[in-house]
N, C-alpha and C positions, 0 to 999 in steps of 0.2 A: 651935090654934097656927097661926100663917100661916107658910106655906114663901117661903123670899127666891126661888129659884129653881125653875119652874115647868115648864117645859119644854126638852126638849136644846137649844134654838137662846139660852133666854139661857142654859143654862151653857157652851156654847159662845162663846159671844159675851162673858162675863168673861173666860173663860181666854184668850181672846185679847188682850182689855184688859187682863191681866195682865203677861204674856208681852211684853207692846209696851214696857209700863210699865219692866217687868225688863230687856229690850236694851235701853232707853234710858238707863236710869240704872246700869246696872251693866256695869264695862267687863271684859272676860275678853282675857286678853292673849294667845290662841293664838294669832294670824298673826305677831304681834310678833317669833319666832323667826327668819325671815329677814331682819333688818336686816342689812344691809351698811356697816360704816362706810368712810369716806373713805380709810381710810392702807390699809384691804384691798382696797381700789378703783384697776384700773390701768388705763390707754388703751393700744391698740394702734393703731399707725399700720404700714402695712404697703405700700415703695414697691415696687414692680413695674417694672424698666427692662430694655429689651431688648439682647444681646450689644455690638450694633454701638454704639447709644447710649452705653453706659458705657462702651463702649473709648477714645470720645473724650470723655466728661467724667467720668471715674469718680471726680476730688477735688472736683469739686463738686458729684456727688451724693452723695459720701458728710457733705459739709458741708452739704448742706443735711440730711442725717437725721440728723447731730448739733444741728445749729440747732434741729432741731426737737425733741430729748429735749432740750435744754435750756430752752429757752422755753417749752412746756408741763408742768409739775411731774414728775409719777408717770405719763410716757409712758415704754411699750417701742414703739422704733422696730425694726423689721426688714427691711431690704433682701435682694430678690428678685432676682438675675439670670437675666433667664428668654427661650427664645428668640423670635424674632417669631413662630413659629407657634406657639405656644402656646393649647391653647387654655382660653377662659373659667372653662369646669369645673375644670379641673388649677389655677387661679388663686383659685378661690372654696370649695376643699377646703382648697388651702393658707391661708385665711385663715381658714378654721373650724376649721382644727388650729390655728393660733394663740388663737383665741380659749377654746380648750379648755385648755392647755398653765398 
């Protein structure tokens, strides 16, 4: 009787031809669990204006971050009053606790 497989390198070398064969043609929906749909999906716009500035336009920068949740669908807009010394870090914590939120 003759043996189809003869030494480790070709049984090695089917199961791989297998195993290719198998992920190619057979789909397994494990990552498929983080979809995200759209209506769960929200944009954050976050204005940043300093004291003295909104003291003198503060109805139109507040119309402009209404313009803005209105024109772009499923945006939260939130305005920041913050002072000129501010700095960067204290600005980029506050926008990654919004993005957490």
């Amino acid at each position: 009787m003759r043996r189809i497989l003869r030494t480790p390198r070709e049984y090695i070398a089917t199961l791989l031809v297998f195993f290719l064969l198998v992920s190619q043609t057979i789909h397994v929906s494990f990552f498929d669990s983080a979809n995200a749909s759209q209506e769960e999906y929200r944009d954050i716009v976050s204005i940043y204006v300093d004291e003295t500035t909104y003291g003198r336009l503060d109805s139109e920068i507040n119309s402009y971050a209404e313009d803005i949740q209105t024109s772009l669908g499923s945006t939260r807009v939130s305005l920041f009053v913050i002072d000129e010394n501010t700095k960067p870090s204290y600005i980029a914590n506050q926008n990654e606790k919004l993005y957490y939120e």
